[in-house]
Every structure is written in structure tokens, then in C-alpha cells.
N, C-alpha and C positions, 0 to 999 in steps of 0.2 A: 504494500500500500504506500502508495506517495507521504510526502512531508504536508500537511496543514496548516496553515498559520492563521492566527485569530488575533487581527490586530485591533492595536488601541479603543481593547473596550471601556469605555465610561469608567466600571469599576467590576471587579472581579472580588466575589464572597467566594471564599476558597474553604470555607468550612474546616480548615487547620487546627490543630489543639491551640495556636495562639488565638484563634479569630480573625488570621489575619486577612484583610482587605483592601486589593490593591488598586491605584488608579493609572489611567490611560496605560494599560498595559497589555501585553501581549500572550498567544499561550501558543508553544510549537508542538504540534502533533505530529507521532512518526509511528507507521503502525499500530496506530490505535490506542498508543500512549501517549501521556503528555513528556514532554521529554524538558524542556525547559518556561519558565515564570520571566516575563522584564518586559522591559523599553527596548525599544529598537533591534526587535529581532530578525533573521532576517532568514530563508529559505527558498530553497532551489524550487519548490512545488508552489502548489494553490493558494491565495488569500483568501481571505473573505475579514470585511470590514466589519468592525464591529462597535463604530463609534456612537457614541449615542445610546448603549446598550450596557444591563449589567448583566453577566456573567455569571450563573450560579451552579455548580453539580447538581447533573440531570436529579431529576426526583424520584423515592423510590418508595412506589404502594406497594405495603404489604397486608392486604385483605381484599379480595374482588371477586364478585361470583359475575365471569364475563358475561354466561348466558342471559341474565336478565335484563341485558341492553331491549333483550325482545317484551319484555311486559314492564315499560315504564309508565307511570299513572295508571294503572290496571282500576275500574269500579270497583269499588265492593272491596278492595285493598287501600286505600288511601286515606281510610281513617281508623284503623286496626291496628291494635298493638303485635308484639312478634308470632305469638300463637296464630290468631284468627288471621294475620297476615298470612301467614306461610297456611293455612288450611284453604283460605280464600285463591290461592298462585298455584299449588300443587296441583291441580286437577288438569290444566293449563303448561305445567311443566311436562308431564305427561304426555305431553302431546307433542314434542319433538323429538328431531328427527338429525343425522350428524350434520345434514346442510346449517338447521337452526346454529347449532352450537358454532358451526364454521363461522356463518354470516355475524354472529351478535358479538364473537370471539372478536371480530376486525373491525366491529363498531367501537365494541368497549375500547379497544386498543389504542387505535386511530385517537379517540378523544383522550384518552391520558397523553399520549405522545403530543399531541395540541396544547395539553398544560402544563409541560415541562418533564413527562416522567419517562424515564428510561428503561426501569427497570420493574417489572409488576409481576406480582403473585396471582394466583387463581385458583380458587378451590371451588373444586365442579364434584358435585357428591351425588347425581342425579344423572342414567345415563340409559336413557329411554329409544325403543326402535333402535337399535343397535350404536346410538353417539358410544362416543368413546375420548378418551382425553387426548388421545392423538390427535381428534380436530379440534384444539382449542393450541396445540401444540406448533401444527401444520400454520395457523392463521399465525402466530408470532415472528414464524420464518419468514412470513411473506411480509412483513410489515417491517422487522429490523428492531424489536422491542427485546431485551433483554426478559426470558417468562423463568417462574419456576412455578411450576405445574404441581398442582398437589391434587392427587389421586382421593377424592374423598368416597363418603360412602354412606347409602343408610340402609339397617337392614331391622330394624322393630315398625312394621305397620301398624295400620289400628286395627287390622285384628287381632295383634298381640299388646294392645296399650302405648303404639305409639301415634305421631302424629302422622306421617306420611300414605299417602294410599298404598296396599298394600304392591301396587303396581310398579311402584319405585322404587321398593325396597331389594335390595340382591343378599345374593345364600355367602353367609360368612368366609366359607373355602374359597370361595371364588372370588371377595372381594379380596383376600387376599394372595392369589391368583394373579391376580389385576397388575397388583401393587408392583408384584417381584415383575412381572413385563415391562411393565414400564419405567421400572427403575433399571432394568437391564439396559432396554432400550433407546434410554432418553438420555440418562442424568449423568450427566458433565463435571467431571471434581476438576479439570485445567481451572488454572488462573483465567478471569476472562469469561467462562462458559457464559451463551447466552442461552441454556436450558442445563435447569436443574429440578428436581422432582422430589416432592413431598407427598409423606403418607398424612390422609386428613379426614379419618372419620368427621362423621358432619358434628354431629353436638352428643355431650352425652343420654340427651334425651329421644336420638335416634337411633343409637347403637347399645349392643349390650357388654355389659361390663367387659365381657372377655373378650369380644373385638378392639376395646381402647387395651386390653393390655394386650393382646399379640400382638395390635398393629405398633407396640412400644416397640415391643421385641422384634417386630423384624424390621423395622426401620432403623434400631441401632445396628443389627447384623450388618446389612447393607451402606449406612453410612449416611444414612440420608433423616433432613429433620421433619421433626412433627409436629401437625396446626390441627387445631378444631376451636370453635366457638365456647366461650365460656365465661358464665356470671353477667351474662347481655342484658337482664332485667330484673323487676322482682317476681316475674313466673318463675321464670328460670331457676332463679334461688330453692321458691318453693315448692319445685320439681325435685329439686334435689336434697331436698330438708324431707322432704316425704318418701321417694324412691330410693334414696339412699344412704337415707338417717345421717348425713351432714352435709358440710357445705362444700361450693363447686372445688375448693383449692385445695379442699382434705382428699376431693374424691380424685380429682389430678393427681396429688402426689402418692394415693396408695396405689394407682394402678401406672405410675411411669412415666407420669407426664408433669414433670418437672425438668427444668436442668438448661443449659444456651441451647442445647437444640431443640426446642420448644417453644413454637410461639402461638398464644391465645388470641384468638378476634374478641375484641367488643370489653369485658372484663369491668363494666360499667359499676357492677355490682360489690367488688371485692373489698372485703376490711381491711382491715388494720394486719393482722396476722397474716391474711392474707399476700398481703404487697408483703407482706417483711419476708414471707414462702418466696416469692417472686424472688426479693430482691436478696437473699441468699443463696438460690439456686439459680440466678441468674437467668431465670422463665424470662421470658421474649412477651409484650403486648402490643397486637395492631389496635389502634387508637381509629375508634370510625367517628367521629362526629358528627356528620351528617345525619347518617343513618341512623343514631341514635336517637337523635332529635326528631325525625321524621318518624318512628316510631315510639316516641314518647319516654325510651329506655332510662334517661336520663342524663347525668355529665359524667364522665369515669374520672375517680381522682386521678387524676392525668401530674399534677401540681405535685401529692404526696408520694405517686410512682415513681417520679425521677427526684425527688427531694431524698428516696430509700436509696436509688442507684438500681430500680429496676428499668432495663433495655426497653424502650415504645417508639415504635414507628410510625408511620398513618397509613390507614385504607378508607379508599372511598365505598369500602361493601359493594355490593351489589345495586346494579341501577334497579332494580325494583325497590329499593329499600331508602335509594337517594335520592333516585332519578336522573342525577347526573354523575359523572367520574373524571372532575376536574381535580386532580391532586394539591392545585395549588389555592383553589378555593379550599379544600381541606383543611389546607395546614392554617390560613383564616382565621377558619369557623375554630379549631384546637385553640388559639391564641384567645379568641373573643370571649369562647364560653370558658374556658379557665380566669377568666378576668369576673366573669359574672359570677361564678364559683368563688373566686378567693381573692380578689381585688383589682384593681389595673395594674398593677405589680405583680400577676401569679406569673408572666408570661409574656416575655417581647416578641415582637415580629422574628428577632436573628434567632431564639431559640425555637420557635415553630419552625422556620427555614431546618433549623440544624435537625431538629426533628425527623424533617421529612423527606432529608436528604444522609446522612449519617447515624443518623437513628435507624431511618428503615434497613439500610445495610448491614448495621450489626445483629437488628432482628434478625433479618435472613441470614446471618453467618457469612457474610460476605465479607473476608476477611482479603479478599484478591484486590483490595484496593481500587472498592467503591466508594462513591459520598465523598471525596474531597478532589479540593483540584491542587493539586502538588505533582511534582514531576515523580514518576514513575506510578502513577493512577490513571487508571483507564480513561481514557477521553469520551467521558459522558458526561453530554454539556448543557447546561439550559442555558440560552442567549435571550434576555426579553427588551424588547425597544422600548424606554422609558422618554422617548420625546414623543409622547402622543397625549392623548387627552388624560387618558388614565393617570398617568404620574405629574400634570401637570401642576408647578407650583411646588411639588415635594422639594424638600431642604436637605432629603437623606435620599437619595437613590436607593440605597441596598436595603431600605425596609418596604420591598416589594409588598407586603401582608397588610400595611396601611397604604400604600398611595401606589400600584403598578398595574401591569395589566395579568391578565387572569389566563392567554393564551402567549407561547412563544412564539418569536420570530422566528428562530431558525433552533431546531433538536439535534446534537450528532448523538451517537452510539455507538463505541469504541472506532470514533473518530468520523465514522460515515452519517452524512446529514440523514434523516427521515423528516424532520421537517425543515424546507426551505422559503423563505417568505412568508409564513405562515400559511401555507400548505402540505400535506403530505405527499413526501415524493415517491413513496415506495409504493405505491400502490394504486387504483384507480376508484379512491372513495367517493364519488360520485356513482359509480356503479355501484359499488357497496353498501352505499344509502339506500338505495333504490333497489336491490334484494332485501333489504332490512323493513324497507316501507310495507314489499310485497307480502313478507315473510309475517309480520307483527300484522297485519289488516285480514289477513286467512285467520289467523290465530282469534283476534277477535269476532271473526262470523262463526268462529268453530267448524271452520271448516279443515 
């Protein structure tokens, strides 16, 4: 791969253990690393001007169920908390097919890459008419998004006491079956990989005890981490105060699911004990915001999690549960509602940034030198144009989260643009809106 140069951007948030923050300066890319930081650099290959622009590492969602790009605003789900949500979508979910998963996989993608993110998770627990996690897989390659794929799973329907139709539900052998194919298949330990594969039962209120603890045991065999939802609300709570005489964090760590390779969605619910569980085992939390709020879940102490030293990232959840999967709206809405929580001081703009950019990387164990921009880290960049109306009048450029825009200019990933001008180049999403329009408008006639 040719040399890159990124000159005299505005200012460059490098996410450094200093904070450090540089102006009109430069960044030299050379196979897909950064190789040198300054002024007046200079290279045999390509520029691209970057004046007028801050600079920040790409950003990195760790929570997204891509499929539900296809039932956003769904009736009957929009004013439902998580229970009656997920009963009211499920019937609906049901009804796709591997094209769905394909088509909603490059909607959802497309738009995180539009808001600065590079690198995103997705935990697909539902895999109906033959879908399969290969096509949520297949859609990452074609877009240029850095995915780790988590294999999820439900297998308690309601007619054994759980929620799901029995129609979604798969045979435990098999789901872990699944697991070891696609971690043969997929999952990338190189420095760099842009596919890596999690095992991710869906919640414990879908699976049964001894699927969250095989799926412990054979995800540490294999080497690979592990995600499921948990402490999301106070059903949630009092599913697991009833089903299994304690709380979500006791029932985590008796069956395995503790420890850095372990990271929980949502966690909205967690005490005091709790976090201290976390933040001695050093358990991983994606932090959804959005979807908290849009389902009523509440605020997660977000403030007292990293005040312990427990690892939080951000996910935008699933577009049924947001509506949208804009990461950098995300990291925002973290900053606003920890202000509303515990004062205008819980929480600056640079620490939501730092959040949502080196936070989500060490959730996902992304120790290959993502989330910052220093020479020898992967050149995954967000570039955002602050002379436009959005940032108009700002005094601080680099607090994006109070005065910038909410889409980038231009996205590389390890070094190669996917967004140019504020378009995506890798692919032709205009068509792909337009399978997505086709694809969600059947869905509603039920057809």
C-alpha cells in the first residue's frame, strides 16, 4: 500500500495517555500504519488536505444488533419497555431470510462509518430460514469496516418459560456447533485483523444456565471473548432475583462470565458490588445510551464505573431499540445524561471522545493498537470538517460533543478511505437503501 499523508489538520485529539493534542499538523501513513506525528511532512504518495478539520481515532461501537436496521419505528414497539419490546419484534424477526441480515448488515454499517466509526461489534442471536453470521460477516468485507462478529444464541422459548417464539430458539449442540465454525472460520488473532468472532449467548433470560457456562468454556479453549446482555433494566433484575435467587453479577461470575475477556451490553442496573465485580475482574461494559432511554431502562452509572476502573465502551444497540447508529451522537447523549445523573462535572466532551474511541478498544481487547493516533497504530481515522455551521463560533474545536458535526468528512481504515467527502466509497448505498426500503415495506405488509 502506498504512503498517505494527512496534512495540516486544524487539530489532531490523539487520545495519548498525555491527552495530547496537536495543531496544524500532519499524520504519515504507510501500510496502514501511522508511521510519523508533525509539521511539514512530506511523502513520495497521496495527500489529502485536511485543513479546517479535527482529527480524531476512528470510533469504536461495541454493542449492535445490525439486523434491526430493518424494523426501525416498528407500531406496537415504540412505546414498550424491553420485555413487551422484544415480544412485540420477535414474530417479525422471524420472518427473515440471509438476504435481510445481508441488506440491514450494510445499512447499519454504512451509517456508523458516516459517524466516524471504524470498528463495530454485532451480536446476531437470531438466525431464521437459514441466515447465518457469515452474512453479517460477508456485508463488513464489502464495506471496509473493521467487525467482530459474535455468534449469539437463544435457545429457552415460551414453551419452556422463555421469551422468544419457540421458532427462534436453536438445540444447544448445535448452537455450539455454530460457535467452533465460525471461530475456525473467521476469527483473526494478526495484529490489524479486520474480523474477529465472539461467542454471545443472547441474555440470561434466553438461554439456560449451562449454555452460558459451556459457551465460557469453549470460548476460553478457542481464545476468543465473550458478550451477552446484562442488568438492562429492572425486569431484568427481577428475572433474575426470581429465576435464579440472585443478582445479574453473582449469576455472571458463578457461571464464567467474568474477567477482560468479557464484555456486558447495557448493565444499566448494576450496584455497588457489582461494579467493584467488574472492576476487579476487569469485566468489559458497552454503555448504550440511547437505547436505554428509548426504552425507559434508565442511566447506567457510567460516572461510578470508571471512577472503580471498570473498562466501558459505547454501542449504539440495535436500530430497533435506537432507531438510529450514529456513534458519535452516542458518545453525546453518555456525556449529557451523566451530567443529568451526577452534575455538569460527571463528564467532558474529551472523556466521552476517549470513551468511544479507546475505551471501546480495550473492551474488545484490542490490544493491536487501536483508539489512539500515535505512530505505530493503525491508521483508523475520523476526519470531521468543523468550518461549517455545526461548529460555528466554537472557541475549542476538539470538543466535537458540544459544538461539531455528527457525520464525517472523510473515514480511512487501516489507512484506506471508506468515507470520502462525506460519502461512502466502498460501496453503492444508494442501491442498498433501496433493497433496505424494498426489504422493510414487505416486512410491514407481512408479506
Amino acid at each position: 500500500m502506498p504512503e498517505l499523508l494527512l496534512r495540516n489538520a486544524r487539530t489532531l485529539v490523539t487520545m495519548d495517555d498525555a491527552g495530547t493534542e496537536l495543531s496544524d499538523a500532519d499524520i504519515l501513513i504507510r501500510d496502514g500504519v501511522i508511521v510519523a506525528l508533525g509539521q511539514g511532512l512530506a511523502t513520495q504518495g497521496d495527500t489529502l488536505d485536511c485543513a479546517g478539520c479535527v482529527v480524531t481515532p476512528g470510533l469504536v461501537n461495541t454493542h449492535h444488533h445490525l439486523y434491526q436496521t430493518l424494523t426501525r419505528a416498528v407500531p406496537g414497539a415504540q412505546d414498550a419497555a424491553l420485555f413487551g419490546w422484544l415480544t412485540t419484534l420477535y414474530p417479525i424477526w422471524a420472518r427473515f431470510t440471509p438476504d435481510h441480515m445481508r441488506v440491514s448488515a450494510l445499512t447499519g454499517l454504512a451509517e456508523l462509518a458516516l459517524s466516524g466509526c471504524t470498528t463495530s461489534s454485532d451480536h446476531l442471536y437470531l438466525y431464521p430460514n437459514g441466515s447465518r453470521l457469515d452474512d453479517t460477516i460477508e456485508a463488513a468485507g464489502m464495506i471496509g469496516l473493521r467487525l467482530h462478529a459474535t455468534r449469539g444464541a437463544m435457545s429457552i422459548g415460551q414453551s419452556a418459560g422463555g421469551l422468544p417464539p419457540d421458532s427462534l430458539v436453536e438445540d444447544e449442540a448445535a448452537i455450539l456447533n455454530d460457535c467452533l465454525r465460525v471461530i475456525d472460520a473467521f476469527h483473526d488473532t494478526t495484529p490489524g485483523a479486520m474480523i474477529r468472532i465472539g461467542v454471545a449467548p443472547c441474555s440470561p433470560f434466553s438461554v439456560s444456565r449451562e449454555l452460558m457456562r459451556d459457551a465460557a468454556i469453549l470460548a476460553r479453549d478457542k481464545g476468543v471473548m465473550l458478550h451477552t446482555h446484562l442488568a438492562e433494566n429492572d425486569e431484568d433484575i427481577a428475572y433474575s432475583l426470581a429465576k435464579f435467587g440472585c443478582r445479574p453479577g453473582d449469576y455472571a461470575e458463578s457461571l464464567g462470565w467474568t474477567g477482560p475477556d468479557v464484555w456486558h451490553a447495557h448493565c444499566v442496573k448494576l450496584d455497588a458490588a457489582e461494579i467493584d465485580l467488574f472492576a476487579r475482574t476487569r469485566t468489559g461494559v458497552a454503555h448504550c445510551p440511547c437505547s436505554n432511554c428509548r426504552l425507559a431502562s434508565g442511566i447506567a452509572p457510567v460516572r461510578a464505573m470508571r471512577d472503580a476502573g471498570v473498562p466501558v465502551g459505547l454501542g449504539v444497540d440495535g436500530s430497533a431499540s435506537n432507531d438510529a447508529g450514529n456513534l458519535v451522537a452516542e458518545a453525546r447523549m453518555a456525556m449529557l445524561l451523566q451530567r443529568v445523573a451526577s452534575g455538569p462535572g460527571a463528564m467532558s466532551p474529551r472523556e466521552a471522545l476517549r470513551i468511544a474511541t479507546r475505551g471501546g478498544a480495550e473492551v474488545l481487547g484490542r490490544d493491536d493498537h487501536l483508539g489512539q493516533i500515535a505512530p505505530g497504530y493503525r491508521a483508523d481515522l475520523a476526519i470531521w470538517d468543523v468550518s461549517g455551521v455545526e461548529a460555528a463560533g466554537s472557541w475549542d474545536p476538539a470538543s466535537l460533543l458540544l459544538a461539531g458535526p455528527t457525520r464525517v468528512r472523510d473515514l480511512l481504515v487501516e489507512g484506506r478511505r471508506v468515507v470520502a467527502e462525506g460519502q461512502v466509497v466502498t460501496l453503492d448505498l444508494p442501491a442498498v437503501l433501496a433493497d433496505q426500503r424494498r426489504l422493510a415495506e414487505a416486512l410491514a405488509r407481512n408479506e
